[in-house]
N, CA, C and O of each residue as an XYZ file, in Angstrom:
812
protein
N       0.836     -1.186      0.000
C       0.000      0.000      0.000
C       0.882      1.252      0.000
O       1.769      1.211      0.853
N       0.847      2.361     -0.762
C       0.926      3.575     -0.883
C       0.752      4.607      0.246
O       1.646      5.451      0.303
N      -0.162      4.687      1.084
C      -0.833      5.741      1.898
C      -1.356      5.249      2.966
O      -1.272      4.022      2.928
N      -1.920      5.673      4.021
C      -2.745      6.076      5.236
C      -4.409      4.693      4.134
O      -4.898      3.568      4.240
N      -4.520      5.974      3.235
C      -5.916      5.979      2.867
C      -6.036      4.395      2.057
O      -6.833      3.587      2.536
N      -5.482      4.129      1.223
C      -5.365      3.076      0.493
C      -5.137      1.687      1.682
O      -5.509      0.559      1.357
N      -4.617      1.901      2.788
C      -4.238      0.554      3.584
C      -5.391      0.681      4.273
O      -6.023     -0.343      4.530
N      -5.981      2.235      4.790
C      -7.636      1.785      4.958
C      -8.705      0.830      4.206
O      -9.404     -0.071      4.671
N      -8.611      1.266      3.057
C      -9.864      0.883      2.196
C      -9.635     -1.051      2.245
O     -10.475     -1.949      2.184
N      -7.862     -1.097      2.401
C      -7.449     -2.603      2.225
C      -8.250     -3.539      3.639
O      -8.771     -4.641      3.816
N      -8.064     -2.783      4.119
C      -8.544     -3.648      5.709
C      -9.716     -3.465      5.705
O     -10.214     -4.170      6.582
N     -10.591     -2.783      5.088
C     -11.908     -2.323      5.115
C     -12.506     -3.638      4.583
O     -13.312     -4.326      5.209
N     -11.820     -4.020      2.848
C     -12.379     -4.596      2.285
C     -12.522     -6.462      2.546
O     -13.370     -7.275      2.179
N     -10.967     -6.614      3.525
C     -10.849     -7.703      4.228
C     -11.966     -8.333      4.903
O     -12.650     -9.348      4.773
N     -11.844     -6.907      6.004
C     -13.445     -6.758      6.891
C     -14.613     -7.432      7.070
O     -15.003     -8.329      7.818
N     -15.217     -6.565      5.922
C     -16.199     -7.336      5.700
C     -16.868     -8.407      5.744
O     -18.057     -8.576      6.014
N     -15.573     -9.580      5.301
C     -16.142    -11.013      5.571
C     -15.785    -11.794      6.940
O     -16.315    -12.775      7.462
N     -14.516    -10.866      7.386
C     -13.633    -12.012      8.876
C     -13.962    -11.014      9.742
O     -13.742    -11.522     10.841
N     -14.403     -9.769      9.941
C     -14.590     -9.323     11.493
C     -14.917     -7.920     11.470
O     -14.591     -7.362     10.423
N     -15.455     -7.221     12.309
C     -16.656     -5.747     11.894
C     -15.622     -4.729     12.846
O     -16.043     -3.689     13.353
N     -14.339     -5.165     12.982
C     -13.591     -4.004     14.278
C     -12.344     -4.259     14.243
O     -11.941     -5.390     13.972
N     -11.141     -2.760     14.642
C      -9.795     -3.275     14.438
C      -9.347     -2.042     14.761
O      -9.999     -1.101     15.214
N      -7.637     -2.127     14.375
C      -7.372     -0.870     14.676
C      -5.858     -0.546     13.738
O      -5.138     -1.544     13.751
N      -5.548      0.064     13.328
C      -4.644      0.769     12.603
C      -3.795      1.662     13.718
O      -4.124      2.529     14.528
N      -2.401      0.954     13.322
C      -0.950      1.836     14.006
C      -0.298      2.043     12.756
O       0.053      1.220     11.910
N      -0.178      3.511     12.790
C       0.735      4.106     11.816
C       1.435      5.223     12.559
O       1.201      5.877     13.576
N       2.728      5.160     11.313
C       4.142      6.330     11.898
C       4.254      6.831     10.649
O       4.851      6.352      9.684
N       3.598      7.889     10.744
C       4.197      8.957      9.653
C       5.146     10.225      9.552
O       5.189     11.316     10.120
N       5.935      9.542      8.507
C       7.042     10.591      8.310
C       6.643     11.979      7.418
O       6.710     11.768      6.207
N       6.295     13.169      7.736
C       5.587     13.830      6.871
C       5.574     15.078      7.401
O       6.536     15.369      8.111
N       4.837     15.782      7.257
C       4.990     17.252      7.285
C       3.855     17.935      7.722
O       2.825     17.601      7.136
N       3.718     18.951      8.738
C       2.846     19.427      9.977
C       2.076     20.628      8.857
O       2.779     21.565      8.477
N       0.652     20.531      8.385
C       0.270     21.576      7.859
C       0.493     22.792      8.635
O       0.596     23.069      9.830
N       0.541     23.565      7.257
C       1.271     24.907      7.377
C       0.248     26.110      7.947
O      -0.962     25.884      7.987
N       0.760     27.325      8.359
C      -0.575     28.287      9.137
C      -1.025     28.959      8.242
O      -0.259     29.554      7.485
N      -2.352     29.031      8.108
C      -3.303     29.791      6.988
C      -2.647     31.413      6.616
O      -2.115     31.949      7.589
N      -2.641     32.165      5.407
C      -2.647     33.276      5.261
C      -3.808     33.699      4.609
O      -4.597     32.847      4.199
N      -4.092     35.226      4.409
C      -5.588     35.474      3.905
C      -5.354     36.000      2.336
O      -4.282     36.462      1.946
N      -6.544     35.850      1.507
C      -5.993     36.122      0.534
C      -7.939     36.575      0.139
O      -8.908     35.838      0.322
N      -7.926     38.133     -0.475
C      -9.354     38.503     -0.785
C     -10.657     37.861      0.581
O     -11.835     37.591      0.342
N     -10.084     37.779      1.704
C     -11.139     37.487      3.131
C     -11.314     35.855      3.240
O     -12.045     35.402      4.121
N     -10.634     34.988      2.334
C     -10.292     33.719      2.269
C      -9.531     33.606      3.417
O      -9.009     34.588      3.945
N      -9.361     31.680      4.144
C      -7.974     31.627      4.622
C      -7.132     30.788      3.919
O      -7.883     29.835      3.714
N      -6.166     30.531      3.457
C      -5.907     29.587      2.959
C      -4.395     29.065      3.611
O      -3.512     29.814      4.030
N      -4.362     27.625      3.574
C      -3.334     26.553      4.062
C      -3.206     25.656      2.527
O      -3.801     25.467      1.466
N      -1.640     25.180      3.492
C      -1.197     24.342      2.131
C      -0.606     22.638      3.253
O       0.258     22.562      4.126
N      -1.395     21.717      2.769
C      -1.199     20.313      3.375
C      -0.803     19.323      2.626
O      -1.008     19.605      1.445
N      -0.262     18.141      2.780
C       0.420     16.966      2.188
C      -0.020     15.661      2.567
O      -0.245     15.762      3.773
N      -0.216     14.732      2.281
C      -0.349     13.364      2.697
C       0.821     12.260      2.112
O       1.210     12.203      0.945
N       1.188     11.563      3.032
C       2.093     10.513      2.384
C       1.836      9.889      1.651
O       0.711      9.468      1.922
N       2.407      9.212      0.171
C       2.017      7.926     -0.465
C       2.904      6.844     -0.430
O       2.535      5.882     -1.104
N       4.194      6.699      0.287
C       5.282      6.257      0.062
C       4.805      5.390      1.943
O       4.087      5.621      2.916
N       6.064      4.090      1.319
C       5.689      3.825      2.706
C       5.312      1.742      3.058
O       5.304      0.929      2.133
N       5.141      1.485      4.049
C       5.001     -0.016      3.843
C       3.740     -0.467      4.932
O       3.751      0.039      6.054
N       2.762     -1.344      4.591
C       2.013     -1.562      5.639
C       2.007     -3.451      5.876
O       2.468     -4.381      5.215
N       1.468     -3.383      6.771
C       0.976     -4.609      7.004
C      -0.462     -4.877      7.637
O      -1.265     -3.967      7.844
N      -0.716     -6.271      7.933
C      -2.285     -7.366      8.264
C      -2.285     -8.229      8.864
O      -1.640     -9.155      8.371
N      -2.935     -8.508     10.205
C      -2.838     -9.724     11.093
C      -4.536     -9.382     11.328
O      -5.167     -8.427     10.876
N      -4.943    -10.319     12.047
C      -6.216    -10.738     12.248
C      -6.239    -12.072     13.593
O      -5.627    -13.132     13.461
N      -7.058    -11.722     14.811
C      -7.100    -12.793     16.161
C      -8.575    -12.729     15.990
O      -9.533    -11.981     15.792
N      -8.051    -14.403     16.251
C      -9.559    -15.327     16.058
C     -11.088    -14.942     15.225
O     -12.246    -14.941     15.643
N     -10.455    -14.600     13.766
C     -11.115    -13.975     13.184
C     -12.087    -12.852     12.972
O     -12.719    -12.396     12.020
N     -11.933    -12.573     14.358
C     -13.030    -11.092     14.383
C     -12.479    -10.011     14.712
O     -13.109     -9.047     14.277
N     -11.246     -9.644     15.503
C     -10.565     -8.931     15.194
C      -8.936     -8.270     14.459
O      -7.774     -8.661     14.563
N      -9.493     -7.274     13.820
C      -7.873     -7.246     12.982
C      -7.176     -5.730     13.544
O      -7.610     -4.726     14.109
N      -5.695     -6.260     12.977
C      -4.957     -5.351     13.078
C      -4.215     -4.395     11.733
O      -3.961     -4.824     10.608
N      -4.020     -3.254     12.163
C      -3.064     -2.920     11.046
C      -2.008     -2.323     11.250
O      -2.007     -1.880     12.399
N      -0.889     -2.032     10.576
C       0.218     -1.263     10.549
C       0.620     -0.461      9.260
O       0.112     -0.796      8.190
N       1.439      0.503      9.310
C       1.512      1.515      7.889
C       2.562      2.284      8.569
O       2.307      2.952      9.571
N       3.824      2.203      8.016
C       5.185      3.376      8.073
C       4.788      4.093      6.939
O       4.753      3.526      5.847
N       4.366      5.728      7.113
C       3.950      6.370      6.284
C       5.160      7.126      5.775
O       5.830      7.584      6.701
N       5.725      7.440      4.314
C       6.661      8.744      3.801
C       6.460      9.361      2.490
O       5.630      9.134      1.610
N       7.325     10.110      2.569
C       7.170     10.202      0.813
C       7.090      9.755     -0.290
O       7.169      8.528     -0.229
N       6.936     10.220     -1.600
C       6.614     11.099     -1.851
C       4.885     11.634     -1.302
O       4.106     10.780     -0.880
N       4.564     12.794     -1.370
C       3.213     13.036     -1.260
C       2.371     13.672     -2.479
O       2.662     14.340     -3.471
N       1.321     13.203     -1.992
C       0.026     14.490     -3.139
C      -0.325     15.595     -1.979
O      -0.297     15.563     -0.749
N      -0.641     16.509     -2.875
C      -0.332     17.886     -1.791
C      -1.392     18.804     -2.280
O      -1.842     18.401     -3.352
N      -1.928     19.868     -1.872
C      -2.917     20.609     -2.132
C      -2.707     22.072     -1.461
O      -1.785     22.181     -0.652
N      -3.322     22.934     -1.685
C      -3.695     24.221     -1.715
C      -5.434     23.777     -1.265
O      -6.271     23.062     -1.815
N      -5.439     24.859      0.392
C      -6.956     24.343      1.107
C      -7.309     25.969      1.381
O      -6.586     26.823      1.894
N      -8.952     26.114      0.753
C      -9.186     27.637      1.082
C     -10.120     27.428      2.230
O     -10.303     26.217      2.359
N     -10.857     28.200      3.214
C     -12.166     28.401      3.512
C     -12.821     29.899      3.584
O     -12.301     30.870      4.135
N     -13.757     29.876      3.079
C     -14.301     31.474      2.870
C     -15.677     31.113      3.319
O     -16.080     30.004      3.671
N     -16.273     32.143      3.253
C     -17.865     32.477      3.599
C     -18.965     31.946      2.849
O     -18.792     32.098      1.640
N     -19.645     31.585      3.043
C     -20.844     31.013      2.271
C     -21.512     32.601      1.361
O     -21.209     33.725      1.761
N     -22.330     32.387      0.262
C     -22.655     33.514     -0.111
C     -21.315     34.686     -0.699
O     -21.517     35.648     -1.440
N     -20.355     34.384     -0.289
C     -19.235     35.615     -0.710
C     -18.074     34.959     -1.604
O     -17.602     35.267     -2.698
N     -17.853     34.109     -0.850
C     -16.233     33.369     -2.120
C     -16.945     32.287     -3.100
O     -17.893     31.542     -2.854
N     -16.247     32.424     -4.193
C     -16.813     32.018     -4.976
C     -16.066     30.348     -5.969
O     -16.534     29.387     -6.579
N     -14.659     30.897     -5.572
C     -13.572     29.743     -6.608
C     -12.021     30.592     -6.336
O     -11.890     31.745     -5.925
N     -11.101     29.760     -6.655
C      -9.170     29.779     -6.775
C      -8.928     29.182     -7.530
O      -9.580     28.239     -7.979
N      -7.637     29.696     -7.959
C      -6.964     29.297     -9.035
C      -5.594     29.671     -8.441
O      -5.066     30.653     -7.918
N      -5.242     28.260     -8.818
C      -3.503     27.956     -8.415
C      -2.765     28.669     -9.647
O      -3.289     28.305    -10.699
N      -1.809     29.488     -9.826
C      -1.344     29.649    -11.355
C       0.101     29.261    -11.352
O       0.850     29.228    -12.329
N       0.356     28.997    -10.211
C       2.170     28.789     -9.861
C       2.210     28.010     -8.639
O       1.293     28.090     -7.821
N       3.324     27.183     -8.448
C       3.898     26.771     -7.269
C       5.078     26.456     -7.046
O       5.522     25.590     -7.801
N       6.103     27.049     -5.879
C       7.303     26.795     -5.967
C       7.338     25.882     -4.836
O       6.417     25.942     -4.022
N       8.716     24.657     -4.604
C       8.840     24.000     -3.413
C      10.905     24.546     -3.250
O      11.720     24.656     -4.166
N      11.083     24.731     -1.946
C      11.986     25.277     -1.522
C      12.336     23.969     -0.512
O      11.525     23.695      0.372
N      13.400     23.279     -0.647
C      13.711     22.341      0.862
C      15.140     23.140      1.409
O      15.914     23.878      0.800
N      15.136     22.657      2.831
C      15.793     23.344      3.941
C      17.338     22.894      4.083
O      18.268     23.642      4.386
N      17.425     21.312      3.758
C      18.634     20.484      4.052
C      19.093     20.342      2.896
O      20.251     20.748      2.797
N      18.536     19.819      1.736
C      18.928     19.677      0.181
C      19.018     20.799     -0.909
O      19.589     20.810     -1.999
N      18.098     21.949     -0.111
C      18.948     23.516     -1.184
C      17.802     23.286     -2.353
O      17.897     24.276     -3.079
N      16.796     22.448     -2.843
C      16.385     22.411     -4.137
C      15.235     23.827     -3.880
O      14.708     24.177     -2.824
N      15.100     24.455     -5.301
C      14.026     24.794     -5.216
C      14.070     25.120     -6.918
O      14.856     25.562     -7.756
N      12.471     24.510     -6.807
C      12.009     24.317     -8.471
C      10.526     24.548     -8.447
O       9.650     24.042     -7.746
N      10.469     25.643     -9.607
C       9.002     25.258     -9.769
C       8.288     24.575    -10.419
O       8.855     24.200    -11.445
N       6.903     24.084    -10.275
C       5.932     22.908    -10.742
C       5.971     23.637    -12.527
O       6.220     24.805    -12.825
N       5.673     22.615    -13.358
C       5.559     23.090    -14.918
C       3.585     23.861    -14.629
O       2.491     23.429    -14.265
N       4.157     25.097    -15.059
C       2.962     25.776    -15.197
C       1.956     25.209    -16.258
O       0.926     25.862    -16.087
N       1.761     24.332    -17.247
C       0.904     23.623    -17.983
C      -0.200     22.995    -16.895
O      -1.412     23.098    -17.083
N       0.286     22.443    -15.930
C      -0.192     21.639    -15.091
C      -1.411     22.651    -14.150
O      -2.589     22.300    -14.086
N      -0.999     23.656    -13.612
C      -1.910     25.039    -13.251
C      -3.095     25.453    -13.729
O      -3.693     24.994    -14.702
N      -3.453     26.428    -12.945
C      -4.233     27.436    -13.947
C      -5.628     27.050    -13.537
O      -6.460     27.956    -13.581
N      -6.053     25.782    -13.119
C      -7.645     25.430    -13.000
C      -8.254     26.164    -11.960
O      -7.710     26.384    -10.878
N      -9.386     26.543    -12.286
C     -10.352     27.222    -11.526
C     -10.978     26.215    -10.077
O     -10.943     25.037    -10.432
N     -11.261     26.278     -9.308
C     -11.736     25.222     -8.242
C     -12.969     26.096     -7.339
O     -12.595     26.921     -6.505
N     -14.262     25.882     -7.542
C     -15.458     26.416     -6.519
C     -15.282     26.284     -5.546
O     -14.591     25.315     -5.230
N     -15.858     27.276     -4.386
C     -15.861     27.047     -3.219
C     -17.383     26.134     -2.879
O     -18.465     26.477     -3.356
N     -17.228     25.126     -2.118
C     -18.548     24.957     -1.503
C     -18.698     24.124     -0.114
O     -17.785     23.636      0.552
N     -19.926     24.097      0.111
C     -20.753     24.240      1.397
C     -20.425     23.282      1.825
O     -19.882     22.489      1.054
N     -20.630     22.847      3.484
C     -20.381     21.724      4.045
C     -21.406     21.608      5.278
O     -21.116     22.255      6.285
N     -22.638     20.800      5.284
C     -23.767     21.137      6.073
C     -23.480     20.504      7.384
O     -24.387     20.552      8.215
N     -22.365     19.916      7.710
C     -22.314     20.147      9.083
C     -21.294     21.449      9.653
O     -20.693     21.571     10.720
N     -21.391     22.400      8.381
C     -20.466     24.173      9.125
C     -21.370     24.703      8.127
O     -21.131     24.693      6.919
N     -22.287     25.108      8.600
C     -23.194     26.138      7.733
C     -22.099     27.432      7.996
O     -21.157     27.458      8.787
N     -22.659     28.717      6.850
C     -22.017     29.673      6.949
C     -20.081     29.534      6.297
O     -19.310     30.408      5.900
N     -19.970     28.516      6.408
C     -17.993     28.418      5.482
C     -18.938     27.428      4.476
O     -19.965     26.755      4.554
N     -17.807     27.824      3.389
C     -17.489     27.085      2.254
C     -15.920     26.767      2.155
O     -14.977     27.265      2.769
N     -15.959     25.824      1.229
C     -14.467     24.634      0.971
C     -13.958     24.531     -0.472
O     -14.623     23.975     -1.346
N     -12.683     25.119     -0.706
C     -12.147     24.852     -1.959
C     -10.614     24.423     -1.358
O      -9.728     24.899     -0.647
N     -11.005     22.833     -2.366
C      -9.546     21.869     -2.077
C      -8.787     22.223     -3.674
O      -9.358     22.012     -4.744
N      -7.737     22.657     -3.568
C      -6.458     22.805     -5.121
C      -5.553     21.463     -5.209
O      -4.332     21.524     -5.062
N      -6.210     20.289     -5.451
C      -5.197     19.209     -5.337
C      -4.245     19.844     -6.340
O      -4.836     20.264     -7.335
N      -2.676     20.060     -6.340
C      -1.482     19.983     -7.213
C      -1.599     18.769     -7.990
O      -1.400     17.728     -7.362
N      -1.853     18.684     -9.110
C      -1.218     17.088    -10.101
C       0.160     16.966     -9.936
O       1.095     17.766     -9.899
N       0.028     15.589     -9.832
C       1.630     14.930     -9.647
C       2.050     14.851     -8.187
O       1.433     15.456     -7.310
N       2.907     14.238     -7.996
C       3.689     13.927     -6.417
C       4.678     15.138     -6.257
O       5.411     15.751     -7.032
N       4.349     15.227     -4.760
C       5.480     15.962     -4.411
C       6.875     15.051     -3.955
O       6.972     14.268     -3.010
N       7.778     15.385     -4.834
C       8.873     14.131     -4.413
C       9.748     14.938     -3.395
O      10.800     15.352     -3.881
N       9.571     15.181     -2.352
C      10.382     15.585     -1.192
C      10.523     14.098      0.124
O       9.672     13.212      0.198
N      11.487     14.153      0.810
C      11.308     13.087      2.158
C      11.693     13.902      3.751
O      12.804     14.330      4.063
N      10.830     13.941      4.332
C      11.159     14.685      5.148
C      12.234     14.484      6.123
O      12.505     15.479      6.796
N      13.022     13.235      6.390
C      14.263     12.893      7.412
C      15.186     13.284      5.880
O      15.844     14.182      6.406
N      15.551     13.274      4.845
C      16.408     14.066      4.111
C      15.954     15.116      3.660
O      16.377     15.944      4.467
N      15.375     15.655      2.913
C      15.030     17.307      2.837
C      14.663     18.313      3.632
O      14.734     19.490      3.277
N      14.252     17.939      4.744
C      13.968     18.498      5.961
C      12.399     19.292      6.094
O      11.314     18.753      5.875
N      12.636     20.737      6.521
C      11.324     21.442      5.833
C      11.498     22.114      4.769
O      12.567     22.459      4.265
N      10.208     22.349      4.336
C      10.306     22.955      3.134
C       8.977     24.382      3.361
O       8.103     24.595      4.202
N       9.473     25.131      2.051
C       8.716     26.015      1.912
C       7.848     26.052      0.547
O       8.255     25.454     -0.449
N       7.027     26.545      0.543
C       6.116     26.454     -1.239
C       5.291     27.747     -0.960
O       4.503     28.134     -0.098
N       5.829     28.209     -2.058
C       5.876     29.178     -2.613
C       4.290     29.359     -3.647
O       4.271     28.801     -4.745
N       3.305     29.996     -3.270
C       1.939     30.207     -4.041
C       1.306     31.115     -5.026
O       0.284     31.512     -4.467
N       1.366     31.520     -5.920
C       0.871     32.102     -6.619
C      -0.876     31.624     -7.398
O      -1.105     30.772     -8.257
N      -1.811     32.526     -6.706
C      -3.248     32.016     -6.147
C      -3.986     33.338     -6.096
O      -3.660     34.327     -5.440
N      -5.324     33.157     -7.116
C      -6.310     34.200     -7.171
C      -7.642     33.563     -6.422
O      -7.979     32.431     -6.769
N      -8.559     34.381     -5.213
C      -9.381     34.049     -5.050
C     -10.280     35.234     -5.451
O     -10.073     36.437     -5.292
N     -11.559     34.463     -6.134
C     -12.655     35.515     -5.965
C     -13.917     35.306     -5.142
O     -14.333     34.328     -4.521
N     -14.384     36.501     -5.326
C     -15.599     36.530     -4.252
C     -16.328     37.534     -4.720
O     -16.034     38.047     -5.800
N     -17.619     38.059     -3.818
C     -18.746     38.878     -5.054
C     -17.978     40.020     -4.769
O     -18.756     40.896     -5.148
N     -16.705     40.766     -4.246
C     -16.067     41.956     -4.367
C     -14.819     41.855     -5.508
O     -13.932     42.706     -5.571
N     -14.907     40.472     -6.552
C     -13.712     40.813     -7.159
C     -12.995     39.719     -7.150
O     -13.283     38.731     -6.475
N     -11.745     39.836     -8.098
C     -10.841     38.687     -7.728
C      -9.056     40.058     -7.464
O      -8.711     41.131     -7.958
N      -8.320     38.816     -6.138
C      -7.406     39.642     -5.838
C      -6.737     37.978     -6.118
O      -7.268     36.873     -6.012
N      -5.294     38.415     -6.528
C      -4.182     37.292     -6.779
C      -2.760     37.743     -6.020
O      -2.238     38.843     -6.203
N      -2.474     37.194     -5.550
C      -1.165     37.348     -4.606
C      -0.239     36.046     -4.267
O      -0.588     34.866     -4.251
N       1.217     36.685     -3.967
C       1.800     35.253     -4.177
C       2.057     35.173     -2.620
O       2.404     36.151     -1.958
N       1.867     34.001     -2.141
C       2.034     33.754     -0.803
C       2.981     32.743     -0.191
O       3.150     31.738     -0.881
N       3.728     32.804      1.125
C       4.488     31.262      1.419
C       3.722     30.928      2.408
O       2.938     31.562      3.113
N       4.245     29.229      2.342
C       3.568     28.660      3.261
C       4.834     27.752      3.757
O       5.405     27.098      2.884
N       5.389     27.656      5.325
C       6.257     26.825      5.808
C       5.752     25.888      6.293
O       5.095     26.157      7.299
N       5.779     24.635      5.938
C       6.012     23.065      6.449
C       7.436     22.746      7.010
O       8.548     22.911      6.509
N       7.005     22.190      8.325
C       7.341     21.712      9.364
C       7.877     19.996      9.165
O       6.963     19.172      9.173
N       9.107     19.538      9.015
C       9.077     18.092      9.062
C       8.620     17.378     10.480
O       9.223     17.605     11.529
N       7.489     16.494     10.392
C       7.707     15.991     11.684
C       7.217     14.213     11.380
O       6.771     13.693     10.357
N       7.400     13.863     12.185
C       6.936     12.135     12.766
C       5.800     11.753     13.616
O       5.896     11.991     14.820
N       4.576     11.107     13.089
C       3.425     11.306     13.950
C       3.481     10.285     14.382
O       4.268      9.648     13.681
N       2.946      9.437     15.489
C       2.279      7.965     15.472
C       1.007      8.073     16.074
O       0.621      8.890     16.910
N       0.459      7.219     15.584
C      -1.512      7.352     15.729
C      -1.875      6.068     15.992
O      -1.121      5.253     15.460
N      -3.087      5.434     16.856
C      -3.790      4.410     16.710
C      -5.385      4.822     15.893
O      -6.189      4.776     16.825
N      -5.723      4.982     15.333
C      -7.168      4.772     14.712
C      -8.140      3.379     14.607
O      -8.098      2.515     13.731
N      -8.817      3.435     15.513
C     -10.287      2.311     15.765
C     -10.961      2.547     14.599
O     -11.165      3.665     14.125
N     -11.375      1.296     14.040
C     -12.120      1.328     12.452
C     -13.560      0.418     13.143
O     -13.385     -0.493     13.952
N     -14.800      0.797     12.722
C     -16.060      0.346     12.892
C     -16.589      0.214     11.574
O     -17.179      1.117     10.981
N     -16.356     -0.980     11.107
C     -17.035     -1.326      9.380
C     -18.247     -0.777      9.535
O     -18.091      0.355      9.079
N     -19.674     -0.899      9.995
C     -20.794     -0.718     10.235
C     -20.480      1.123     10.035
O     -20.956      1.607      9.008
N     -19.804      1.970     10.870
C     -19.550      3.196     11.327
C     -18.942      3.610      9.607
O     -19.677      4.469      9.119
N     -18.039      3.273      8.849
C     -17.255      3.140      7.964
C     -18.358      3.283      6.614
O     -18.228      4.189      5.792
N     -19.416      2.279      6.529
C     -20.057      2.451      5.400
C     -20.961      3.570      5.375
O     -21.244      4.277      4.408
N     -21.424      3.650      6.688
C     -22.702      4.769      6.872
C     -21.537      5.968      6.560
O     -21.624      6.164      5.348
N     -20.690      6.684      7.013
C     -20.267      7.834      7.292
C     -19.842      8.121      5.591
O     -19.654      9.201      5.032
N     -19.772      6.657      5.003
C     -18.994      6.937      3.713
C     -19.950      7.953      2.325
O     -19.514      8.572      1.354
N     -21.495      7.710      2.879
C     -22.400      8.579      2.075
C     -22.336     10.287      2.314
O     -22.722     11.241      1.639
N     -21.867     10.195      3.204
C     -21.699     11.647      3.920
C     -20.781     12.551      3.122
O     -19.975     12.729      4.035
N     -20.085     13.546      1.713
C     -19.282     14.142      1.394
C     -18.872     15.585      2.041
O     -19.523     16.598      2.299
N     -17.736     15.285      2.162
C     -16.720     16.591      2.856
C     -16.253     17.091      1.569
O     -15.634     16.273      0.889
N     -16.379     18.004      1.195
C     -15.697     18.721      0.408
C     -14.234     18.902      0.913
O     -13.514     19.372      0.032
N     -13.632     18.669      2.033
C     -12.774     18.670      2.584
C     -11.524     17.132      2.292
O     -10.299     17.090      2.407
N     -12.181     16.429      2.032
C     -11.339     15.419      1.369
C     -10.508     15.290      0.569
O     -10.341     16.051     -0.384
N      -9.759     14.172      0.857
C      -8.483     13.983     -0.239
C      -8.994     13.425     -1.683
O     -10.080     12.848     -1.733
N      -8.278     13.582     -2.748
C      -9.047     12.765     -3.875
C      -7.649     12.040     -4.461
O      -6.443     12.144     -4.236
N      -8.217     11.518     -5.042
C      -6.581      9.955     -5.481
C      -7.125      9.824     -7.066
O      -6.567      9.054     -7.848
């Protein structure tokens, strides 16, 4: 498995037939989202998820399982707005630079790849905010125990019913190492899965 998310769906699908409960230990090597700046009354953050990485699967006396996942690089990475319901409207990524701390690189993404427009919208358990996710295409190939932190560099128009303002912004990521237990409830798992967050990752 690749990710966090993908070694979920794996144990999920196990599930189903040998046991309805379990739990997931993962150590991720990865990077501490970065602190929002404002851009046209928007806030916007820039976050990463691991795809790199190794998991494993055990299972006692068939009803309950276990999991494991060393999470790293490379990641898929995004540009995250939240604005007002009624007022923001959509962003557009037009640039992105990545800067690392220990390895000196800094390059920017091929602007072909840019440029898409992304809506803001609603999320009915936060009435009043709306949600625009900028997934970046392609991996970010950084590792955080060798490149260290990094910086990325934004060039990003939001509009809203006053206009569109574009400004280039940084955002610093933090290398760090998490470890987590997460309890999985198959039953809990399918119901919640009808539910959309605009806030989600997409693969």
């Amino acid at each position: 498995m690749k990710s966090s998310q993908m070694v979920k769906i794996y144990l999920l699908v196990w599930s189903l037939t040998l046991c309805s409960c379990g739990h997931i230990f993962t150590e991720s090597h990865t990077y501490q989202k970065s602190q929002t700046v404002a851009i046209n009354g928007a806030q916007l953050g820039c976050a990463v998820k691991p795809v790199g990485g190794k998991s494993g699967l055990s299972f006692s006396a068939m009803v309950y399982m276990a999991g494991s996942a060393t999470l790293d690089g490379p990641f898929v990475w995004r540009i995250e707005a939240e604005g007002k319901e009624g007022e923001h409207q959509s962003i557009v990524v037009h640039r992105v630079k990545v800067i690392t701390s220990k390895t000196k690189r800094s390059e920017w993404c091929p602007r072909q790849h840019m440029g898409y427009l992304t809506a803001f919208k609603p999320y009915k358990k936060e009435p009043g905010k709306v949600y625009a996710v900028c997934q970046i295409p392609g991996k970010l190939k950084v590792y955080p125990r060798e490149d260290g932190d990094i910086t990325i560099l934004a060039d990003v128009a939001v509009t809203s019913n006053q206009g569109t303002r574009r400004k280039l912004v940084k955002f610093e990521l933090k290398a760090n190492t998490v470890k987590d237990v997460e309890f999985i409830n198959v039953a809990a798992e399918i119901a919640e899965g009808s539910n959309k967050d605009p806030r989600e990752w997409q693969w």
